[in-house]
KOLZAZA-396967 format. One record per atom (N, C-alpha, C, O): residue in three letters; y, z, x. Coordinates in steps of 0.001 Angstrom, whole numbers, plus 500000, padded with zeros to 6 digits. Each point is the difference from the previous one (the first is absolute). Layout:
<recs>
ALAYZX;...
</recs>
This chain:
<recs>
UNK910529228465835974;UNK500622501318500190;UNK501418499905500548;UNK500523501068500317;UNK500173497814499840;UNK501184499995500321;UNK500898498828499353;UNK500805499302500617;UNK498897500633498055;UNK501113499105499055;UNK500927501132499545;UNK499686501147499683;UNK501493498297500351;UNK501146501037499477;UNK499322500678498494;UNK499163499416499311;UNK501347501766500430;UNK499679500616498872;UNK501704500153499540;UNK500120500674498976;UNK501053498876501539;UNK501455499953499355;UNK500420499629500760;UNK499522500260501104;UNK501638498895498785;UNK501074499189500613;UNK501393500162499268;UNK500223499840498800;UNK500888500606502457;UNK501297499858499339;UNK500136498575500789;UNK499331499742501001;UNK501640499350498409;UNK500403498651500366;UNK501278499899499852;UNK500258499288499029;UNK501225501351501828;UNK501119499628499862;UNK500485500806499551;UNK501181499898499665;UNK498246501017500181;UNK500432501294498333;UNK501263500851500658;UNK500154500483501122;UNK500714499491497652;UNK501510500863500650;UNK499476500621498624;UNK499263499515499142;UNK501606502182500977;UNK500283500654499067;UNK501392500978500083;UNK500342500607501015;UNK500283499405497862;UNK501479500489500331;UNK499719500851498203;UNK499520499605498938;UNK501133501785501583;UNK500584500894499286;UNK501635499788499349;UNK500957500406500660;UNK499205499052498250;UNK501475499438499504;UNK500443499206501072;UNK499320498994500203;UNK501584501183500490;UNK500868498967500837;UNK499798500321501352;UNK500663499320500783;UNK498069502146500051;UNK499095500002501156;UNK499010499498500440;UNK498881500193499526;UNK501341499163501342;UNK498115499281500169;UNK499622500595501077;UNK500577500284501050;UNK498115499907498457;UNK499511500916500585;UNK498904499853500905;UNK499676500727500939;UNK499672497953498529;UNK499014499429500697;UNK500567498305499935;UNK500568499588498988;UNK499230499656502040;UNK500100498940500065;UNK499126498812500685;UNK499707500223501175;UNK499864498642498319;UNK498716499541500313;UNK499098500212500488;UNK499671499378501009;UNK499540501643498427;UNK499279499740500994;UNK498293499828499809;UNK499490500012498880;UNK499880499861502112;UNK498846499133500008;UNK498885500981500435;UNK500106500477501130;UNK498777499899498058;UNK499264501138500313;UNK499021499288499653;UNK500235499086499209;UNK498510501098501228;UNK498267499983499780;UNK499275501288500290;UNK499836500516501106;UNK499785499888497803;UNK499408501062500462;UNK498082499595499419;UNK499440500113498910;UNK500178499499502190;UNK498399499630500429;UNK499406501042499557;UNK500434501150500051;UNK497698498188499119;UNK499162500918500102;UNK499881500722501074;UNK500260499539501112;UNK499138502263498597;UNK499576500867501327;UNK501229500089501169;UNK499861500184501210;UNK501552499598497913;UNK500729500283500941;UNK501148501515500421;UNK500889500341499221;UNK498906500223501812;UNK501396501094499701;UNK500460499695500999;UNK499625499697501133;UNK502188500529497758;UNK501169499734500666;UNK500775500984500225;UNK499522500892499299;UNK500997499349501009;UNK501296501114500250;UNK501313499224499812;UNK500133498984500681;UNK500982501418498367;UNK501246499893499891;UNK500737500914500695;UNK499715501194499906;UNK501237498412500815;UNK500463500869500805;UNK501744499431499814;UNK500183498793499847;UNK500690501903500173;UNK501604500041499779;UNK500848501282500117;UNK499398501071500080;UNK502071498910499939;UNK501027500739499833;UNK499892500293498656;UNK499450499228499215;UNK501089501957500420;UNK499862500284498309;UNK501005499133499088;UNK500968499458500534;UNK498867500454498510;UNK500796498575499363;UNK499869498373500376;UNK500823499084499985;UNK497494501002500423;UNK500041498915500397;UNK499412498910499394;UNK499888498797500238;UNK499734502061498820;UNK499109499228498622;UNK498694500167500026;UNK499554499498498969;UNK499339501086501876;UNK499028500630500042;UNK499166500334498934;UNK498862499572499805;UNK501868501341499410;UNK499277500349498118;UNK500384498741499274;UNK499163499828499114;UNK501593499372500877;UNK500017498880499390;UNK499004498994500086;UNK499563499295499090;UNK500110500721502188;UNK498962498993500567;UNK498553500455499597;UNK499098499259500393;UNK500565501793498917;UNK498915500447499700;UNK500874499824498289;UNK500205498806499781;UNK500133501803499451;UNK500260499596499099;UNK500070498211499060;UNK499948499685498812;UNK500211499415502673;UNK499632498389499622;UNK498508499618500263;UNK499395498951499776;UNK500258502081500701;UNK498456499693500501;UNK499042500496498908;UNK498895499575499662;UNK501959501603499814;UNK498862500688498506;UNK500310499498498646;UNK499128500008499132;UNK502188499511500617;UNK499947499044499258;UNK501183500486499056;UNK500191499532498879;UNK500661501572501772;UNK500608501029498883;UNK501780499642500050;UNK500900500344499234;UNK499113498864501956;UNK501282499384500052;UNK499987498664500539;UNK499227499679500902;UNK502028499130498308;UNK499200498980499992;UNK501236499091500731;UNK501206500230499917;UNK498016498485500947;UNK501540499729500570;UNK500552499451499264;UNK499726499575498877;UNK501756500381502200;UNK501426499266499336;UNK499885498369499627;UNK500282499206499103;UNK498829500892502819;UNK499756498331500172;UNK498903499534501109;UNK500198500122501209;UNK498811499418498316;UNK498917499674500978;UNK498471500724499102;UNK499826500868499145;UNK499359498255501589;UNK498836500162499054;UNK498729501140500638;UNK499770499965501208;UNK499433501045497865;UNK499307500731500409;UNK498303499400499343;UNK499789499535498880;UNK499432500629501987;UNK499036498776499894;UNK498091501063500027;UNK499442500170501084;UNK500205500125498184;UNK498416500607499824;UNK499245499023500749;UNK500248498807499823;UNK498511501699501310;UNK499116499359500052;UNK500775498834500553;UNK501228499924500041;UNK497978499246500347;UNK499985498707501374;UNK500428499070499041;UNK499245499514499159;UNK502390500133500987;UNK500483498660499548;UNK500338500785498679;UNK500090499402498927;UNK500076501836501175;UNK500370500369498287;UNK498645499898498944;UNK500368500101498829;UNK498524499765501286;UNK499189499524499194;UNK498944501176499343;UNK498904499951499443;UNK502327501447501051;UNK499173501220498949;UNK500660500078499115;UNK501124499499500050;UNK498276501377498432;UNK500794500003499076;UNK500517501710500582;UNK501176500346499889;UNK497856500497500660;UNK500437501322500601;UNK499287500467501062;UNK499145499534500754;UNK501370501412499128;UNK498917500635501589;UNK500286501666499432;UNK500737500310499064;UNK498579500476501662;UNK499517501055499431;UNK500941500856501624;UNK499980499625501172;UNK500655501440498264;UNK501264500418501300;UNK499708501237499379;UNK499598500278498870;UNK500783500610502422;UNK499703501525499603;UNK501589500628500646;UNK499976499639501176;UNK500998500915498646;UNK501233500335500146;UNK500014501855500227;UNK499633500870499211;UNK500875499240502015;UNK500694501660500074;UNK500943500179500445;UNK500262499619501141;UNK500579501034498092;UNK501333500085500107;UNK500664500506501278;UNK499135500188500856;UNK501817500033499479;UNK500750501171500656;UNK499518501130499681;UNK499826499828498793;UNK499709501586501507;UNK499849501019499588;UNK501227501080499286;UNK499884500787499061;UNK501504498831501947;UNK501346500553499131;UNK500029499168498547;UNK500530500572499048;UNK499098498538500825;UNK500338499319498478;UNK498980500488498992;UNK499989499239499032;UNK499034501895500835;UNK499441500806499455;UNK500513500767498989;UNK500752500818500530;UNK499227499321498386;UNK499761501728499462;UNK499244500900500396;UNK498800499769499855;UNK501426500989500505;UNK498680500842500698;UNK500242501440498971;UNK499246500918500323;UNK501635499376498572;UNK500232500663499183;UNK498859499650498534;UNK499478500837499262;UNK500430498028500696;UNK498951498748499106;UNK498651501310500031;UNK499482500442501026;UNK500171499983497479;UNK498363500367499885;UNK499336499428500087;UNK499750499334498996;UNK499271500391502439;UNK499223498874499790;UNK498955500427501660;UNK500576499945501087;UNK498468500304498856;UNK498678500499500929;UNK499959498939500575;UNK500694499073499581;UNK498369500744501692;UNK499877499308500932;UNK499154498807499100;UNK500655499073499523;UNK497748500997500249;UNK499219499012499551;UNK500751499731498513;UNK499281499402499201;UNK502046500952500324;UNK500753499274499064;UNK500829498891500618;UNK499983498851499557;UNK500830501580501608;UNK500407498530500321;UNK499252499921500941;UNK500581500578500918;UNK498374499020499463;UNK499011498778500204;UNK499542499355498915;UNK499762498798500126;UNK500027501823498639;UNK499589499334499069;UNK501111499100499199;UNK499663499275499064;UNK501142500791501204;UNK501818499197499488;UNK499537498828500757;UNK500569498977499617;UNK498729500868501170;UNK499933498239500881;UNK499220499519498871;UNK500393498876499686;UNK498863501446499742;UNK499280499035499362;UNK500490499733498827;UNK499243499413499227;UNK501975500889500353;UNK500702500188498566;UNK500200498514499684;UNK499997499555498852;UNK500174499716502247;UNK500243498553499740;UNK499051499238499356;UNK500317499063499267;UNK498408501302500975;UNK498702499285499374;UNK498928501059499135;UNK498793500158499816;UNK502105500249499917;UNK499172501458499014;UNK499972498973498254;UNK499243500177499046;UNK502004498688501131;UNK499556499345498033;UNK500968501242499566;UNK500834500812500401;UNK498374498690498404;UNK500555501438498698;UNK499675501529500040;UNK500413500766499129;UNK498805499642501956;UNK499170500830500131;UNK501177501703500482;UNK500336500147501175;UNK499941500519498136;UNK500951500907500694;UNK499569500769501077;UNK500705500483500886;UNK497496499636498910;UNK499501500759501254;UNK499648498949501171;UNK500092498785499826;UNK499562501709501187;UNK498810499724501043;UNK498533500321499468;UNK499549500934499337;UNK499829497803501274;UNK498400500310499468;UNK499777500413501192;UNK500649500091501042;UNK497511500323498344;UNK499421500922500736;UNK499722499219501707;UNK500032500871500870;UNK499741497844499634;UNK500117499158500662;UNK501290500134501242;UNK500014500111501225;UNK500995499809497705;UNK501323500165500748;UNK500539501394500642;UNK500864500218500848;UNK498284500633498410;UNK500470501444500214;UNK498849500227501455;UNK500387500621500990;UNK498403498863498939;UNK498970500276500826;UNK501021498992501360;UNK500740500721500670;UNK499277498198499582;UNK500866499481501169;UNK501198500752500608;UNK500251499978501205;UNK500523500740497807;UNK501470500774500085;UNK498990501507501017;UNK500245500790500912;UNK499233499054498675;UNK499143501529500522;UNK499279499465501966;UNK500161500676501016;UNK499062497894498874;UNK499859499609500981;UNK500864499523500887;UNK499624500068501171;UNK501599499392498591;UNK501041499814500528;UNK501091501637500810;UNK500591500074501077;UNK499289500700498082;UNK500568501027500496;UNK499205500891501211;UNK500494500665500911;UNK498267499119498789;UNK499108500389501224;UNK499831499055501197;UNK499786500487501110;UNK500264498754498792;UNK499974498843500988;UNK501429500411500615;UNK499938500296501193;UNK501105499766498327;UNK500777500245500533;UNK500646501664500621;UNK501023500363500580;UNK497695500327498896;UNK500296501439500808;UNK500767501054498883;UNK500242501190500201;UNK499969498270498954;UNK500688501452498939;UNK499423499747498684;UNK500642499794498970;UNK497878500245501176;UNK499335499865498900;UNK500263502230499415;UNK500548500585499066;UNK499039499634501591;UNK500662501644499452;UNK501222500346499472;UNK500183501135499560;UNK500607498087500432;UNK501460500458499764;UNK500320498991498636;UNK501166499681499766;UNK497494499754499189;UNK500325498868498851;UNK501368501089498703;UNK501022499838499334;UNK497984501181501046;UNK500829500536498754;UNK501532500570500205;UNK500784500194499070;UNK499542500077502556;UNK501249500720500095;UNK500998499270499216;UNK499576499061499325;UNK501603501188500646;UNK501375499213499631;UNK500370499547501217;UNK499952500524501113;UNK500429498409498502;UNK499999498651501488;UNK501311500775500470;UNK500356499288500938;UNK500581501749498973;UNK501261500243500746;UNK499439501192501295;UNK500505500215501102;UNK498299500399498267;UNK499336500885500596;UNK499315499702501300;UNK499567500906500711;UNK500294497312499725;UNK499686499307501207;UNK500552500325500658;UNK501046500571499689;UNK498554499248501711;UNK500952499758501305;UNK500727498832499993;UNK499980499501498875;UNK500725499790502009;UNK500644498695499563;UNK498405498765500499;UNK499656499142499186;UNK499783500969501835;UNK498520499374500469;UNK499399500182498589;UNK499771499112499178;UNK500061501948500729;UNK498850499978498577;UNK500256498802498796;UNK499197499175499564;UNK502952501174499894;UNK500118499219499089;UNK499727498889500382;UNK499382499373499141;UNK500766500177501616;UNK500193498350501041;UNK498587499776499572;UNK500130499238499042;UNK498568500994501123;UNK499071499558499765;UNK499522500276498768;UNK498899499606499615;UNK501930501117499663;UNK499314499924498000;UNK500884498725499873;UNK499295499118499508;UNK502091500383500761;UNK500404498616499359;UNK499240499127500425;UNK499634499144499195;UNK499872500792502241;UNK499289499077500291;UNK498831499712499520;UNK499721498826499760;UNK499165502438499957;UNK499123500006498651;UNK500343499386498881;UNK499216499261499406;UNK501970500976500196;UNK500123499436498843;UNK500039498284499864;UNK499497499299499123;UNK501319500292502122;UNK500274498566500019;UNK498362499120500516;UNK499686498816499878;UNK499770502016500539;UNK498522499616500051;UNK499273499769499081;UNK499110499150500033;UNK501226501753498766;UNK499110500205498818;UNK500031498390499630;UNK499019499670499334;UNK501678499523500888;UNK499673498889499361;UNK499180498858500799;UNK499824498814499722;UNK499789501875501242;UNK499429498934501038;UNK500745498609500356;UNK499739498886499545;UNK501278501483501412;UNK500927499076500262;UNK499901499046501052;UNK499530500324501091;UNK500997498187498595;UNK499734498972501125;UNK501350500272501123;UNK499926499507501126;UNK501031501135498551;UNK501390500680500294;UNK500811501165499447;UNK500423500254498873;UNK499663500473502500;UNK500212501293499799;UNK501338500161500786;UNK499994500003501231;UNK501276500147497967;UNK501273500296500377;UNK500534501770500102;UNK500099500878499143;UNK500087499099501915;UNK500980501141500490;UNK500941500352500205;UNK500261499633501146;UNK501173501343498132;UNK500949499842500430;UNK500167501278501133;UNK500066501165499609;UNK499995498461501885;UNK500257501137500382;UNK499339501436499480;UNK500445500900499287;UNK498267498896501409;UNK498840501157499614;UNK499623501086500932;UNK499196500906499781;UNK501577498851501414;UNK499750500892501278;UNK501885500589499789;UNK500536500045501107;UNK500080500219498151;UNK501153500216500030;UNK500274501858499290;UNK499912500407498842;UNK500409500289502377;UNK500356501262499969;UNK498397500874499619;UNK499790500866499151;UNK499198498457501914;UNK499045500592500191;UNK500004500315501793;UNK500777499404500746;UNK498217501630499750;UNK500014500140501201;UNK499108499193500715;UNK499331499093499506;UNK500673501343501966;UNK499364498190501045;UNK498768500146499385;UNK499535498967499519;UNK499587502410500333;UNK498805499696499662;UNK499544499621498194;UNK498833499756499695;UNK501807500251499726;UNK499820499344498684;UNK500221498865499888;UNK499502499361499073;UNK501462499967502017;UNK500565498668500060;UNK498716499052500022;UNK499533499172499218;UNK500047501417502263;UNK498757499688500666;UNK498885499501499120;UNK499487498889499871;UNK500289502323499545;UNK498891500395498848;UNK500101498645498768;UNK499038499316499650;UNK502134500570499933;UNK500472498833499052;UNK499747498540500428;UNK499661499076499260;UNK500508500893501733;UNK499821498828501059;UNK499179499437500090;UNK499891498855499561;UNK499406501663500937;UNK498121500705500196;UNK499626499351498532;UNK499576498850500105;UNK500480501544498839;UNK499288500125498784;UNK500682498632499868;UNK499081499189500115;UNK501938500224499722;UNK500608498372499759;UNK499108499086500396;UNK499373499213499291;UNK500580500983502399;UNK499297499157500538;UNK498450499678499591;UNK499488498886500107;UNK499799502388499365;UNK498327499940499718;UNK499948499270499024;UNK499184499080499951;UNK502114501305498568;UNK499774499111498862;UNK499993498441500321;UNK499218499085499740;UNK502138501022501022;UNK499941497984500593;UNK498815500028500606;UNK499403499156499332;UNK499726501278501582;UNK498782499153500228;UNK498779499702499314;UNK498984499498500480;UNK501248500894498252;UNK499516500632498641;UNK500343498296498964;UNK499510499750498899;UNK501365499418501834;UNK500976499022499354;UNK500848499760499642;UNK500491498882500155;UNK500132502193499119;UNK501130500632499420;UNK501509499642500737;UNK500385500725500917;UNK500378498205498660;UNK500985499846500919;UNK500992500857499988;UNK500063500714498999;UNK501011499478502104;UNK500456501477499873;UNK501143499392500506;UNK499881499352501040;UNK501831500786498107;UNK500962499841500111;UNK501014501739500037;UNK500409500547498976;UNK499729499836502017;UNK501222501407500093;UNK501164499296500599;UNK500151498917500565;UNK500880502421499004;UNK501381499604501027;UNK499854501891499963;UNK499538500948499364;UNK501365498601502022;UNK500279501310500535;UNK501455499960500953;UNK500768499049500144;UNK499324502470500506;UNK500949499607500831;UNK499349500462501210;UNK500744500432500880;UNK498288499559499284;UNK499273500717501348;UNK499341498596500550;UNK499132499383499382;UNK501454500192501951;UNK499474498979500393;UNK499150500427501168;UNK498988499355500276;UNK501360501663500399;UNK498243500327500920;UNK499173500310499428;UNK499007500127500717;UNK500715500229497660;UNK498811500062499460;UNK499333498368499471;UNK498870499553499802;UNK502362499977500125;UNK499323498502499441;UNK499718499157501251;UNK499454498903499878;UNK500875501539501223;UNK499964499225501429;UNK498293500114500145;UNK499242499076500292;UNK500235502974499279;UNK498610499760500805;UNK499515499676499065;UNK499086499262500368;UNK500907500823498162;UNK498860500013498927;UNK499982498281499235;UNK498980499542499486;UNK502034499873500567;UNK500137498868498964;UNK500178498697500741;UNK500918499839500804;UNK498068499111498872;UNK499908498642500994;UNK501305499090499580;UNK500074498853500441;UNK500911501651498736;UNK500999498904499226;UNK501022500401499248;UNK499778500658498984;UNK501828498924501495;UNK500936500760499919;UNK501401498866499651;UNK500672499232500690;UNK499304501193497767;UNK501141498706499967;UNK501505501073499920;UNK499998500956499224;UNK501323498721501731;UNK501017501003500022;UNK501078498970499319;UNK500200498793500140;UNK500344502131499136;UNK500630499842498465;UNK501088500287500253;UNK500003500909500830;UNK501640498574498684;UNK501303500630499724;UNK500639498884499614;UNK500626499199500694;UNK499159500807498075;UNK500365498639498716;UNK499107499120500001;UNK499608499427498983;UNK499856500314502488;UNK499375499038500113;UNK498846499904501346;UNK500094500736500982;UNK498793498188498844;UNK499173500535500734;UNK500494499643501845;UNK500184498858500423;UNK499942502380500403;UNK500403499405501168;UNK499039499844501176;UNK500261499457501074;UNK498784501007498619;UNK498686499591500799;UNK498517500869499154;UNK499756500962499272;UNK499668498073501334;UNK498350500266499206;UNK498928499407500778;UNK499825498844500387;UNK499481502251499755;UNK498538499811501172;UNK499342501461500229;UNK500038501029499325;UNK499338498639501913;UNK499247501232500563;UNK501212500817500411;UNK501132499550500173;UNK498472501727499960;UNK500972501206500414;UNK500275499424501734;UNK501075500482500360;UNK498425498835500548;UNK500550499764501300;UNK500610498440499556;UNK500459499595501068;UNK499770499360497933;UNK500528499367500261;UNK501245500027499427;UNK500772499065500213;UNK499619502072498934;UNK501393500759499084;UNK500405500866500377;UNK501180500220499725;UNK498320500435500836;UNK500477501723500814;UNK500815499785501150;UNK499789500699500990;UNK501441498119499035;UNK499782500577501139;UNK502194499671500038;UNK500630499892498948;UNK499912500042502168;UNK501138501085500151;UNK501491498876499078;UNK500987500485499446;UNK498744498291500655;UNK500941499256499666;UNK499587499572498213;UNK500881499480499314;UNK497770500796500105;UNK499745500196499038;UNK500892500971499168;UNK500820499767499112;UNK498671501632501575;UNK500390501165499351;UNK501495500120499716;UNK500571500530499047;UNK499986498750502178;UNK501448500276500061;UNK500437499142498460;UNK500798500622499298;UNK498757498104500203;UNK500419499160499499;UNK499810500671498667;UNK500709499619499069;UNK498153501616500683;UNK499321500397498891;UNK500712501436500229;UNK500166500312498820;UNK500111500251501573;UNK500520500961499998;UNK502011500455500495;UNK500578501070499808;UNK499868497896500707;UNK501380500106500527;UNK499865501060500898;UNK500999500667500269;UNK497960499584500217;UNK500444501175501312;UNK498588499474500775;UNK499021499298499745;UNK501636501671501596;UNK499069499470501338;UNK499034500785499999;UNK500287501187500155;UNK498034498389499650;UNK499265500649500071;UNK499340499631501374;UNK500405499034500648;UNK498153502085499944;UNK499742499479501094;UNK498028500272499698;UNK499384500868499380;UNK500315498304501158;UNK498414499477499394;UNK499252500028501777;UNK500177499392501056;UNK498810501874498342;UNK498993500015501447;UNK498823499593499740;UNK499386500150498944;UNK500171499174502289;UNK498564499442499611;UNK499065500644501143;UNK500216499483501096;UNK498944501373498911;UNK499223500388501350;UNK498484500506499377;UNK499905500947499220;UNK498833498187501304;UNK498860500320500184;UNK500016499640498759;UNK499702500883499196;UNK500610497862500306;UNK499661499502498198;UNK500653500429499040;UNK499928499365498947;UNK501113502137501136;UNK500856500477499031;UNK501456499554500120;UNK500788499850500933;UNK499247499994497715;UNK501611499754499956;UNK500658500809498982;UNK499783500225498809;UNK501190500181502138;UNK500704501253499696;UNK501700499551499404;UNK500495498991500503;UNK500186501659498617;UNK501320499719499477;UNK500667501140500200;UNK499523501118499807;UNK502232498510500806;UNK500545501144499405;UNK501450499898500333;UNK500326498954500560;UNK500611501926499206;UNK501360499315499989;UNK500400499974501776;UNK499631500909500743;UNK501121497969499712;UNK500588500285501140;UNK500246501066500304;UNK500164500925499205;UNK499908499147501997;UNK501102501152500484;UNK501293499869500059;UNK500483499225500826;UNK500420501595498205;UNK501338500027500083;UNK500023498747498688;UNK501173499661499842;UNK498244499866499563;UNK500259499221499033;UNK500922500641498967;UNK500976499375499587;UNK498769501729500028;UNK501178500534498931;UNK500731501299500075;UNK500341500826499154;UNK499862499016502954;UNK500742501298500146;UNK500945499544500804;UNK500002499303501015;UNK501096501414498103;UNK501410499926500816;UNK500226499862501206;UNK499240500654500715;UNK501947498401500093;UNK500391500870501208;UNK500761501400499452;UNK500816500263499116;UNK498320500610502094;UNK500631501639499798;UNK500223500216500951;UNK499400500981500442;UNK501593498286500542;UNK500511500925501233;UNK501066500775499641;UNK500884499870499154;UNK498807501110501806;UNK501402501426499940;UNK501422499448500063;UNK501044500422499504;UNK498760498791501053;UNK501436499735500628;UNK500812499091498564;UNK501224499907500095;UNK498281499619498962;UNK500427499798498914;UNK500085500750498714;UNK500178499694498820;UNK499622501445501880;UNK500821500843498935;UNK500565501247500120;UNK499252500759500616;UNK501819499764499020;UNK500690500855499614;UNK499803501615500923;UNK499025500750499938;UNK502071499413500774;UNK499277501773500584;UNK499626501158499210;UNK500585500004498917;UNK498930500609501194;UNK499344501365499114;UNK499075499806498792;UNK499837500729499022;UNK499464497815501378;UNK498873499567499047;UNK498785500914500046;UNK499282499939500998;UNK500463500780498161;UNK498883500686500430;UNK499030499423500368;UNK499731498833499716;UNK499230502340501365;UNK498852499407500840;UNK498837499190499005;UNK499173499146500323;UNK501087501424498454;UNK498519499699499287;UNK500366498556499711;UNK499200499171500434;UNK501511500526499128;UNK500559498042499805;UNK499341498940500972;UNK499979498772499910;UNK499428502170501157;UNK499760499023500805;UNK498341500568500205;UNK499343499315500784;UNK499998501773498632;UNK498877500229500147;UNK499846500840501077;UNK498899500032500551;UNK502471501011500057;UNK499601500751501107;UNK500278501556499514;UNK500475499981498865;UNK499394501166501576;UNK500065501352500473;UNK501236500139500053;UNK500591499135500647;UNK500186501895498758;UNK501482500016500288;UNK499511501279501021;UNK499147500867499808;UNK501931498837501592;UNK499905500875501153;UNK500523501424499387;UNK500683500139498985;UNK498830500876501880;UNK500360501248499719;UNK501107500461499767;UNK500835499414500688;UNK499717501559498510;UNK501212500592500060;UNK499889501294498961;UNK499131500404499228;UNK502129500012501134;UNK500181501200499242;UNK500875500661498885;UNK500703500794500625;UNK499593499285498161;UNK500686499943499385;UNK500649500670499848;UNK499472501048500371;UNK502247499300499005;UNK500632501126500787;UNK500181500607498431;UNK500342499363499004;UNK499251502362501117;UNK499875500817499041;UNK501034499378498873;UNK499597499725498870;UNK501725500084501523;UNK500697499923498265;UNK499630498637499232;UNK500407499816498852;UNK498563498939502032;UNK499682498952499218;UNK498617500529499253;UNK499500499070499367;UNK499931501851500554;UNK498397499965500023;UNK500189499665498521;UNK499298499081499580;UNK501792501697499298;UNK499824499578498951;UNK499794498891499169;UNK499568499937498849;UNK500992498801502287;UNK500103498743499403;UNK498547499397500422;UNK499500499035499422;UNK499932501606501578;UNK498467499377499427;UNK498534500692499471;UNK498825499838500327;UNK502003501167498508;UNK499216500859499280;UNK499668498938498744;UNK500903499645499242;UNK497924499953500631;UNK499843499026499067;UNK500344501090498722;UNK499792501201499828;UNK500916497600499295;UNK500402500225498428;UNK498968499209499247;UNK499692498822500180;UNK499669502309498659;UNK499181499128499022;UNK501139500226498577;UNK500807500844499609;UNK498704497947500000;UNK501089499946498687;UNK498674499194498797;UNK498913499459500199;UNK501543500706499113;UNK498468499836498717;UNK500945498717498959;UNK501161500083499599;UNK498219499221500271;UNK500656498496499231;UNK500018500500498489;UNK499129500870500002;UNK501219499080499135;UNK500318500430499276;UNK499369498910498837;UNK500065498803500282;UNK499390501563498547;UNK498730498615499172;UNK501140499524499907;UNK501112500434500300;UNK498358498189499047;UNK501481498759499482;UNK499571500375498853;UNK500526499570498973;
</recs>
């Protein structure tokens, strides 16, 4: 239960004359979830893209199974949710049934087999009532768990996520989390990136942090912590640990100005600085100049 199921070995990848990823060295173990964690542009969707097989490196080798010695492995993939059509005619137990398109043969339908699992899968996961809506008609939680239905439909030894808790609320996050973790104890190894690192601090045993390249990888207390982040992020973060939790979040004063008064200018208004402008009274022949004017933009 713990021979690699993929190996990157050295692997750089560069977009024309950007590189974007550079050597680097990944195992991702049976029954394992990881969390990717980075600054945006840090190569994150790429690194799941060398892992599913859809972009290929520049230089360095990507390896199936222990020593390379699969011909495949069976991966279940969900996207970003913004990289959707959500305009697309297409019902909920339709894309769940799109996972199995890969091993459907010549066959244009789903059999009766595949359609019966697409049906157990959506209940298991709580929106077995909602097969027929139009998937735009979800909440963003709801859609999140029909792709994940879908990437199930194939019964996967690896299940990639790009950022699946992204522009959902704490309790759907939660909820997503929650449901990740049951499939991994289920076997199912579970690779996400995100940008939420106190959710990957309480929920995920393994956290490789990414920006071109890998700059640390382990448990969330042996990567989390302040001279890491700085190196992975270029700014000062500050990392609490109390009663077993570990907590992230930006310094204080990390990306705020000095704003003393005394450096700037007299008759700055009060609000510049976040205060109450003191009382006064305005003298009858100005009142006109702060009679707001509406003026209407005119189409281009």
């Amino acid at each position: 239960m713990h021979h690699p199921i993929l190996e990157l070995r050295e692997v750089s990848f560069t977009y024309g004359e950007d590189v974007v990823l550079e050597r680097l060295n990944v195992t991702i173990r049976e029954g394992a979830f990881v969390g990717v964690v980075g600054p945006s542009g840090a190569g994150k969707s790429t690194l799941l893209r060398l892992l599913d097989g859809t972009a290929k490196p520049t230089r360095g080798t990507v390896l199936l199974g222990p020593e390379g010695r699969s011909r495949e492995i069976r991966l279940g993939v969900v996207p970003q949710l913004e990289t959707i059509d959500w305009n697309f005619p297409i019902t909920v137990e339709e894309v769940v049934l799109l996972g199995g398109a890969a091993d459907a043969g010549l066959r244009p339908w789903a059999s009766a087999e595949t359609k019966s699992r697409a049906r157990s899968l959506l209940d298991e996961l709580g929106i077995g009532p909602l097969a027929h809506r139009h998937i735009r008609n979800l909440s963003g939680g709801q859609q999140q768990r029909a792709f994940i239905a879908r990437a199930l439909l194939r019964k996967p030894e690896l299940l990639l996520l790009d950022e699946p808790t992204s522009g959902v609320d704490v309790a759907t996050r939660h909820d997503i989390l929650h449901l990740l973790h049951s499939l991994n104890h289920e076997g199912i190894a579970i690779v996400i990136t995100t940008h939420d690192l106190n959710a990957v601090a309480a929920h995920l045993p393994s956290l490789i942090c990414l920006n071109r390249r890998v700059v640390a990888a382990g448990t969330p207390d042996e990567v989390l912590r302040e001279d890491v982040l700085r190196e992975l992020y270029g700014a000062e973060m500050l990392v609490v640990r109390q009663d077993g939790m570990l907590l992230v979040g930006d310094a204080p004063g990390a990306f705020r100005d000095a704003h003393a008064r005394a450096g700037h200018p007299e008759g700055i208004a009060a609000a510049h600085f976040g205060e109450e402008p003191p009382e006064h009274e305005h003298p009858a022949e100005e009142e006109d100049r702060h009679t707001p004017v509406r003026t209407r933009q005119e189409p281009l």
